[in-house]
Structures are given as structure tokens and as C-alpha cells.
N, C-alpha and C positions, 0 to 999 in steps of 0.2 A: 453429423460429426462437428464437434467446435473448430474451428478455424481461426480463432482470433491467436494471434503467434503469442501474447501475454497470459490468455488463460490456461490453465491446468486443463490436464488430458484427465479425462472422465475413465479411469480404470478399474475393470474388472479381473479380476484375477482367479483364476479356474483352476484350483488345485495350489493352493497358497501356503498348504502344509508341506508339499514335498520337496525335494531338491531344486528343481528349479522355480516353485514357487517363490522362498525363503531366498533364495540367491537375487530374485526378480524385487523381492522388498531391500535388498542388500544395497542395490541398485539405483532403487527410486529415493533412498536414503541418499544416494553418492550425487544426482539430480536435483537434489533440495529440497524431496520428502512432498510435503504439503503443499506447499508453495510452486509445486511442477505436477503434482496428482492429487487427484481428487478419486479416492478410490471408493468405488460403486459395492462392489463385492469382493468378500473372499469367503472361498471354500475349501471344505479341507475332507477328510472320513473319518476315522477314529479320535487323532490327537486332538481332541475339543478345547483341553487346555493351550496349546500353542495355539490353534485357528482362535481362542477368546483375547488371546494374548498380542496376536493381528490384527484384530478386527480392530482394539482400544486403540493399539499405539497410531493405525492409521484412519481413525476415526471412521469407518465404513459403515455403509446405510442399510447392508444388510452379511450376516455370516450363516452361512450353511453349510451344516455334516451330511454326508451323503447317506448316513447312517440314522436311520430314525429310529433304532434305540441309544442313540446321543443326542436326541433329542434337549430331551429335561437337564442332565449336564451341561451342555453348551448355553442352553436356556438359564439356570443357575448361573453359570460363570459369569455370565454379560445384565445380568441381573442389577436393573439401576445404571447402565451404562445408555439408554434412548436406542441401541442399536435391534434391529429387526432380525429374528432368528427364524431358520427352517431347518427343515430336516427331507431327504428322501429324496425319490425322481422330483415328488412334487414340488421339493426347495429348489432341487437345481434347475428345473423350471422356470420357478420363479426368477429366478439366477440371472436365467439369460434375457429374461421381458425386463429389466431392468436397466435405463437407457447409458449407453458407456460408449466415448470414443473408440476405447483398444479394448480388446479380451485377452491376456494372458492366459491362453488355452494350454494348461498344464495337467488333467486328471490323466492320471495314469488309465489306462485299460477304454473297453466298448461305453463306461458310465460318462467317459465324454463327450460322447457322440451327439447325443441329443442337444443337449445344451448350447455346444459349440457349434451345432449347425442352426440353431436359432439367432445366435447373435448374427452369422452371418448372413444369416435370410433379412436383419433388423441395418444391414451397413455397418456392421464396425469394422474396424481393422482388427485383424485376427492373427493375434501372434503365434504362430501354432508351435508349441511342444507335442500337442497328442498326436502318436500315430493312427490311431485308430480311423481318425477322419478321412485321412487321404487312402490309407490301407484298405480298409474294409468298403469305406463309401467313398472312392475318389471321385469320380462322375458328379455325382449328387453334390457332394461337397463344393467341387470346383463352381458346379451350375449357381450353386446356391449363391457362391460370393459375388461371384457374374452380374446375378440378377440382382441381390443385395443393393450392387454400387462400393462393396467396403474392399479392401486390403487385405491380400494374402503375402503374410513375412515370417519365412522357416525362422525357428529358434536353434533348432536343431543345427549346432556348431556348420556340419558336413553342409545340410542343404543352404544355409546361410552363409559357408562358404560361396556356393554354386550362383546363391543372389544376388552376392555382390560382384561376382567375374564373371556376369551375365550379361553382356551388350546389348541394349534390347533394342539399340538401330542394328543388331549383327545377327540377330534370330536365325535368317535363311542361313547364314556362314558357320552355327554350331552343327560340328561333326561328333562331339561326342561330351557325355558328363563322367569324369573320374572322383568316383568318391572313392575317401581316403578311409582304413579302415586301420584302427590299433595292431587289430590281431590279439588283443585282448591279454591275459596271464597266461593263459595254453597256445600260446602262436608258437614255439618249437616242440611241443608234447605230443608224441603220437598218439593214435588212438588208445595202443595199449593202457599208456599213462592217465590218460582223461578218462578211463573206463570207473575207474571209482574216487574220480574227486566228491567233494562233498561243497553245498551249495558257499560255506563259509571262506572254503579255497576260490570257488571261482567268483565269488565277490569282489574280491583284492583286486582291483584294477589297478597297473601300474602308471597309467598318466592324470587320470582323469578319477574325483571325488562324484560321486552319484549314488543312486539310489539302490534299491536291492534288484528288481526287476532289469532297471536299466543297465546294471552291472554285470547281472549272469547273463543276458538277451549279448552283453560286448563278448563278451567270457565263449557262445556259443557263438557268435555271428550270426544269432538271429534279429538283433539290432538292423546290424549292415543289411540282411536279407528285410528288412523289411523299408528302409532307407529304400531301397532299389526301388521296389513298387510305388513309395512317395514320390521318388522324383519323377518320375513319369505324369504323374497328375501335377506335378509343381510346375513343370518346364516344359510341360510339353513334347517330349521325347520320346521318341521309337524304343523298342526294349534292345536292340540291338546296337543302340548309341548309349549306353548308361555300363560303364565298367568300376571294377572294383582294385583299388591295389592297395598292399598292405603296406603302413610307415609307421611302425613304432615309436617314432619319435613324437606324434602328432600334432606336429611344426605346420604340415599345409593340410591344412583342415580337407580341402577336394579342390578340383578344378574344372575347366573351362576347353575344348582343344577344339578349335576351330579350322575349317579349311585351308589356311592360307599355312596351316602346320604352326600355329601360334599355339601357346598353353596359358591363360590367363590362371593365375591360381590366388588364394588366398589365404596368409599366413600368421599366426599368431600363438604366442603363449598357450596351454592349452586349460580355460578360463572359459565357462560357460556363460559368466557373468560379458564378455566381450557380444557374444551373437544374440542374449539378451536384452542389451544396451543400446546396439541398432537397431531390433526389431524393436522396442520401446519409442526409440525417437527419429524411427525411421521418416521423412530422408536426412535428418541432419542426424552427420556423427557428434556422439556426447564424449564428454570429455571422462575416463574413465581412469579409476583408481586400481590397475593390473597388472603385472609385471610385462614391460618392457623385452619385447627379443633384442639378444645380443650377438650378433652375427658371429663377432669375432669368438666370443667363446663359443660358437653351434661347433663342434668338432665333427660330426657329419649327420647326411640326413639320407635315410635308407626306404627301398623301395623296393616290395618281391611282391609277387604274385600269389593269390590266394589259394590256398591247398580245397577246393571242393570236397574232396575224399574224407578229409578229416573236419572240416565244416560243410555237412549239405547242405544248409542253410540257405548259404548262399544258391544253388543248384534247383532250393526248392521255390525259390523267388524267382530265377527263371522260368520257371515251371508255372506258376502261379499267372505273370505276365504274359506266358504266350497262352495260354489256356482264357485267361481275361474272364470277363463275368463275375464268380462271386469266388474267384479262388483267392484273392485277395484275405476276404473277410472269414474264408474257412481256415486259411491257413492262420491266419492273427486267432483265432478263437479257440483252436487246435494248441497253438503256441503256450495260448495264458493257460491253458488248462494241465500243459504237460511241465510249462515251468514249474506252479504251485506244489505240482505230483515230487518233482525233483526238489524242490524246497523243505518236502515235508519226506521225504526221506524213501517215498513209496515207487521212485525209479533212479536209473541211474542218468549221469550225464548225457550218455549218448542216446542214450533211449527218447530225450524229446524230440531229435529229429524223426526217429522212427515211426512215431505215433502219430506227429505234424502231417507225415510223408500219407501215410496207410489213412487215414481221415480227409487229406487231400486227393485221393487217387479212389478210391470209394464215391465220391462224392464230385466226380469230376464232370458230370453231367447235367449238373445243376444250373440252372438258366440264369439270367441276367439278373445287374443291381439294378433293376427301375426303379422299385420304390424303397425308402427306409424299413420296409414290411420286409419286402424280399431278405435286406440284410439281414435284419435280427430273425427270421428265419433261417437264414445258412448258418447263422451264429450259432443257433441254439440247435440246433444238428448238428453241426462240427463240436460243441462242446460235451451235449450226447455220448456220441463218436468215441471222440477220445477220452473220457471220464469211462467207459466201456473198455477201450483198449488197454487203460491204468490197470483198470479192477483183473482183468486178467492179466499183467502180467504179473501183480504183486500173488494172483494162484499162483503161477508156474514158479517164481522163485523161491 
């Protein structure tokens, strides 16, 4: 890892196309671009044009689509520009053997898994947006940075909250982790009501701009539910010290509640660009171009408890935690499969918990994450599973 406090931070960026990729470039632009980063990689899947359009303005040594029929496209685009193009497992491979201080670990879904546990097997500091790391292979993962030598810094607003109102002369004195959860556009909606929205409704998030998966995952609480299982591998925590409360306003991103009945918490604008910025120049805070909290206008900041009934999400991440082993990576594999189904029109809202649930409870006997095998074996059974469960229910309706 460079050390010299003058040179640029060797960055790779692991999913550069999507929301918090592009927010991460937004970023290093607001930092001094060139002159603060030297960016290693970026990767993208489909949008070849925007990932060709990254790659030039940040002059990077190598761009890959995770799609190797975007091969030849991305290859065309960058065509005459010296920059190095792949495609496939085997580009984002390449991806990670390529040497970078930080990893902006942003690939949505299990295609980040690999990669991103390379880099930290190689030492870098690992800025993680992907849940799938800590979710499906938290163990592994965590070992991996361990042994690495590199840095593990949530991106993820909520865990990045918990990072920074983490004492870590006060370790023994944390009594519990409170993440803070929207409650999404369906937080007063009974189930009746949520029984036929459509993926476009539960997109609309009212505080926070994101992507389509991260949007419906806030919309269902299966976001939050999987938040749960991260912190545990982040912090270190008992499943029974990690609580959930909902604040609309999403003013205090989560907190801290300590023995002595203290609440350290962590507050801000709600700007993804802020938990990006520190995990960036983590330990020094950057100086950042966000909008500013104004106490005097905050007219209040509201706090209830989360309805389980009408999000099991949450219920099913408990579930997941005390069960341990590979419930984690059944239930995340389970999830992606029944989001897409809802996406595509072939179930209804409620119905992903259902199928997450009945794939998780089938399959609850399944042994330990030892190795990366074991994972992408639970995976590819729980996706099995539930691509099965779809296909019948779209019979029966």
C-alpha cells in the first residue's frame, strides 16, 4: 500500500457503472481527480458506453464488462485510447491481480464476491459497498482481510455510520448496534396495500437517490435484513446486540449504545457521497461539497419500531443469524432471484419474502461456509429453489 502522504491512492473501482460507483467518481473529482487518484480499474456490465466514458476521463489501466458479450463494444469504444480491456469472471479476475491501494467494492449481486475477495487476500483497503461479501461469505471474507494485512471501511451510509461511533478503546463497553432503517415508500402501507404494487412504485424512494435493486431491497426491508447479518461480521457482534429502528427522516444514519447507557450516533444529510468520501480518505476526513445539516430548520426527527408482520425481512435475517452457517448466502441468493421475478412482473411484492422464507427453511440443514465451494454451492441451490418456487407460483396464478 503507498504511504507516502503526497502520492495518489492507487484506485480500483469495482462497479464504476452504478450508483455508488459514479457518485465515487463524483467524488474523487471533488478531491482533485488525478492529482489525489490514480485509478487502477474500472468495471461496469452492460453500460460499455459510460464504463468507456470512465475509463478515458480517468485515464485507467485497465476497463472491464462483466459481460463477455460486451466484449467487442467496449473493445471498439476504447479503441486507440492505450487502455487494457476484458470481459468475463476472467476480466474481473484480472480485475483484482491488478496492484491498487483502495478497492471501491461496488458490483451489485454474488459477481462481486470473487474479485473482491482477492483484492483483500492481495492488502488493499476495501471500501465495501457489496453485500454479498460479508452476507453470504462473512467468515471467509473477514479471515481474508486479517490475513491480507489491508482495511475493512462500510460504505454503506448505516454501517459507516456504526464506523465512525465505534470506540475502539470501548469494544468491551458496546452493548448494542442500532441501525437506522427509512422504512422505505411502504413504511404506513398495510399489507393489503403493498399486495399489488408494482416494481416502479416501490422504486420511488423518498430520501435517498439509488439504484433499482438497492431501491426495491429499501422498499421491502430486505436491504435492512441483510445490513443485520453485515454487521455482525463488521463489528463483531452478537445477533442479539444488533437492533433495527425506523427514521424517516434519515437524519442519523445508526448508532452506537454503550454500557454506561450512552448513544453515540452519527448524523448527516442523507448523501451517499458523505460515507464515500470517508471510506476514500479514510482516516482523514475530506473536505466535501454536500449539503450542510440545519438544526434550526430539522422541525423533528422521528423514531418507531419496525412492523416484522408487514416486513419479514427483517424476522428472516434473524433467522438467518441464529441458524449461521450458509443461511446467510441461501437467503441473499433466494432474495436476488425473487427480486428479478418481481421486477419482471412474474410475482407479486409480498411474495419475495415468501419464497426467500420456504428456500431458506428447506435448506436449513446445510453445513458450514468453510470454503468459497461450500458458498457458491448453497448459492446455486437456493437459486435452484427459488427459480422453482417462481415457476410454480406463476402455474397457480
Amino acid at each position: 500500500m503507498t504511504t507516502g502522504t503526497n502520492a495518489p491512492r492507487r484506485l480500483s473501482i469495482f462497479g464504476s457503472t452504478g450508483s455508488i460507483g459514479q457518485n465515487t467518481l463524483d467524488v474523487i473529482q471533488q478531491l482533485g481527480g488525478r492529482e489525489s487518484y490514480e485509478i487502477s480499474v474500472v468495471t461496469g456490465n452492460e453500460n460499455v458506453e459510460l464504463l468507456a466514458q470512465q475509463a478515458r476521463s480517468t485515464g485507467a489501466r485497465l476497463a472491464v464488462t462483466a459481460s463477455d458479450s460486451k466484449y467487442r463494444s467496449l473493445k471498439a469504444e476504447l479503441s486507440g485510447s492505450g487502455i487494457a480491456v476484458a470481459a468475463g469472471a476472467q476480466g474481473l479476475a484480472e480485475a483484482a491481480d491488478i496492484e491498487a491501494d483502495w478497492v471501491m467494492a461496488a458490483i451489485v449481486g454474488t459477481a462481486g464476491l470473487v474479485p473482491t475477495l482477492a483484492a483483500a487476500r492481495k492488502g488493499a483497503a476495501i471500501a465495501l459497498a457489496n453485500k454479498e461479501c460479508l452476507v453470504s461469505a462473512g467468515d471467509l471474507f473477514v479471515e481474508a482481510v486479517l490475513k491480507g494485512g489491508g482495511l475493512l471501511i462500510p460504505v454503506d451510509s448505516e454501517h459507516s455510520a456504526i464506523f465512525q461511533s465505534l470506540d475502539e478503546n470501548q469494544r468491551h463497553a458496546v452493548e448494542r448496534i442500532i441501525l437506522t432503517a427509512s422504512g422505505g415508500p411502504f413504511r404506513t402501507w398495510s399489507r393489503a396495500e403493498m399486495a399489488n404494487v408494482t416494481a416502479a412504485t416501490a422504486r420511488a424512494h423518498p430520501n435517498w437517490s439509488m439504484g433499482l435493486k438497492i431501491s426495491i431491497g429499501s422498499a421491502s426491508m430486505f436491504n435492512k435484513a441483510l445490513e443485520m447479518i453485515e454487521a455482525k461480521h463488521l463489528f463483531s457482534v452478537r445477533p442479539d446486540q444488533i437492533e433495527v429502528v425506523v427514521h424517516p427522516q434519515s437524519i442519523v444514519h445508526s448508532m452506537v449504545g454503550y454500557t454506561d447507557g450512552s448513544i453515540i450516533a452519527q448524523l448527516g444529510s442523507p448523501d451517499m457521497r458523505t460515507a464515500i468520501g470517508y471510506a476514500l480518505e479514510y482516516p482523514r476526513r475530506p473536505k466535501l461539497n454536500v449539503e450542510r445539516l440545519d438544526f434550526a430548520k430539522l422541525s423533528r426527527l422521528d423514531f418507531e419500531a419496525p412492523d416484522e408482520k408487514r416486513f419479514p425481512a427483517l424476522r428472516l435475517a434473524r433467522t438467518a443469524l441464529e441458524r449461521g452457517g450458509l443461511q446467510g448466502a441461501i437467503m441473499n441468493a433466494a432474495e436476488e432471484v425473487a427480486f428479478h421475478a418481481f421486477v419482471d412482473e412474474r410475482i407479486g411484492f409480498l411474495q419475495m419474502a415468501d419464497i426467500v422464507e420456504a428456500v431458506m427453511d428447506r435448506m436449513a440443514g446445510t453445513g458450514g461456509a468453510h470454503t468459497m465451494d461450500d458458498v457458491f454451492a448453497a448459492d446455486t441451490e437456493a437459486r435452484r429453489l427459488a427459480a422453482e418456487l417462481v415457476a410454480l407460483n406463476e402455474k397457480a396464478a
